[in-house]
N, C-alpha and C positions, 0 to 999 in steps of 0.2 A: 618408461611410462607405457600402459599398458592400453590398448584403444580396442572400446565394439561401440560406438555411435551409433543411435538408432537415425530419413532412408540410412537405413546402420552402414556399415563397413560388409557386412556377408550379401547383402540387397544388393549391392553395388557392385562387387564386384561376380556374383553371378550372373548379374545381369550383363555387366560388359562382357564377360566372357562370351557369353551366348550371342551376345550381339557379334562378337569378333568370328564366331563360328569353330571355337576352340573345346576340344575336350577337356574336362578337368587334366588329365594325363599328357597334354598338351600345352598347357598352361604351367604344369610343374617342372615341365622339363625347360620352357622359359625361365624358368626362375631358379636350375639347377636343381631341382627336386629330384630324387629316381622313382617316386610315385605318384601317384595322387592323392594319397592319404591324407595328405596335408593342406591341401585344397579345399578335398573335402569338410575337413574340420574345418577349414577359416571359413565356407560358405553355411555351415551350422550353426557360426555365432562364436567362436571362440575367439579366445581374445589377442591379441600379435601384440606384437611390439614395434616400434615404429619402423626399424629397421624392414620389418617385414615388408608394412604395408609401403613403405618405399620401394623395393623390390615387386609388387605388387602394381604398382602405381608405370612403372617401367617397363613390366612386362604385358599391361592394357594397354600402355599409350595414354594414358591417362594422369593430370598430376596427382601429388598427394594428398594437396588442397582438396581437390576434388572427393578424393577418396574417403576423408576426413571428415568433411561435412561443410569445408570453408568455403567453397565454391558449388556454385548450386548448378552448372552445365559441367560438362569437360569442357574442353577448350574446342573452336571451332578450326577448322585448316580446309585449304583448298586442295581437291584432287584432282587431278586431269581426268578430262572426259577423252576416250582413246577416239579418234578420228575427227575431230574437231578443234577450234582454236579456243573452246571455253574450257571453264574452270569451277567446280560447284563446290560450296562453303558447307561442311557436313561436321561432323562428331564419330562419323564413321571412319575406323580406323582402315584403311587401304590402302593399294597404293598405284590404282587407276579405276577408273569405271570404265561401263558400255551402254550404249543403249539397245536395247532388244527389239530387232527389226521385223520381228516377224512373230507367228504365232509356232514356231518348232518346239518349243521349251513348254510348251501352255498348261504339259502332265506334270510337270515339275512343278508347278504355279508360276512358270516366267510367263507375263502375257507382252504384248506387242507394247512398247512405247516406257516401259519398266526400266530403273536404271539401274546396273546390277555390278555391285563394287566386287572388287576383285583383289588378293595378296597373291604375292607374288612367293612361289615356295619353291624348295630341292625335289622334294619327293611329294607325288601325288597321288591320293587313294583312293580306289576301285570304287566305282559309282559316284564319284565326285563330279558337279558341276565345276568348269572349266571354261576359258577362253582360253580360244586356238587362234594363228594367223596359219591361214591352209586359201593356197592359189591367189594369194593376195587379198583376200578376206579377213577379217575378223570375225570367227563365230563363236556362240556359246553353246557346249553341247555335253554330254555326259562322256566321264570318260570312263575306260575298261582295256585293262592291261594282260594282255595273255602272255607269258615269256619277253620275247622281243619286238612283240606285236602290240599296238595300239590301234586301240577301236572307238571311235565319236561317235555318240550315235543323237540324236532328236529326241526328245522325252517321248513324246506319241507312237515313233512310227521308225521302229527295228531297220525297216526297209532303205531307208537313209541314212548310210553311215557309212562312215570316210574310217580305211582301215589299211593303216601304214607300218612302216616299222619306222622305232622310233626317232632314227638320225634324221625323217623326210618332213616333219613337221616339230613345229616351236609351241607348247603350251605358255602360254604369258601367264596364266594365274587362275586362281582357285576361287569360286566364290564367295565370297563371305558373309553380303548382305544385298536387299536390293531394297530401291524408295519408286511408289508407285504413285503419280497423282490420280485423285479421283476427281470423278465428276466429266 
């Protein structure tokens, strides 16, 4: 059986994609893909087969139902919030948050009080938003990888940046999304 549901099937999962913070090229290789090409086409409208969008549905975190049209949220789950004993109920695919204590991130758009979800990955890419545990801290800060060198740096301000090699400090994870209350 052959599925594009109009919010369709390509809506949907471009959308999560972006919400996960995933390259097409990143997303295919979840799915065993060696390109993107195919990504591409499914976000164009073409049409899969179920099998696909199961594999599809697996590599969002997201179920089938959902993908299909049968469920109208994805599913909610709770994440840890890191330095605290709560727990907040999201759609966001992660696998810890932080809260943003300050205003260093502010040229990034992180402002003070922002909660900013994080996955956890192998390998991490140059100018990527990151949390670190450095001196017993938890910060969020840009990273940049020279050779054997790693450099943190403030979105604002060059002048502040922790610059180690890479055995002396732990990146916990990669940003992926962040939720801001107004008002």
């Amino acid at each position: 059986m052959l599925y594009n549901e109009v919010m369709n099937l390509a809506d949907k999962v471009k959308k999560k994609r972006i919400e996960l913070g995933l390259s097409q090229d990143e997303l295919a290789k979840k799915m065993g893909y060696t390109s993107r090409s195919s990504i591409n086409k499914i976000e164009k409208g073409r049409e899969v087969s179920d099998k696909i969008v199961h594999k599809l549905a697996d590599a969002l975190g997201v179920s089938f139902s959902y993908l299909m049209g049968f469920e109208e949220k994805p599913a909610v789950r709770g994440i840890e919030v890191l330095g605290t004993l709560q727990r907040v109920e999201t759609n966001i695919k992660a696998d810890f948050c932080l809260y943003m204590n300050d205003f260093s991130m502010k040229e990034a758009g992180i402002l003070k009080n922002d909660l900013v979800f994080f996955v956890k990955k192998k390998q991490y890419k140059a100018n990527s938003i990151v949390c670190i545990q450095f001196e017993g801290d938890r910060l969020i800060r840009r990273f940049h990888e020279y050779g054997n060198v790693w450099v943190f740096r403030d979105a604002g301000d060059p002048e502040h940046e922790i610059v180690c090699a890479k055995e002396e400090i732990e990146i916990l994870g990669q940003a992926c999304a962040l939720e801001r209350k107004l008002g």
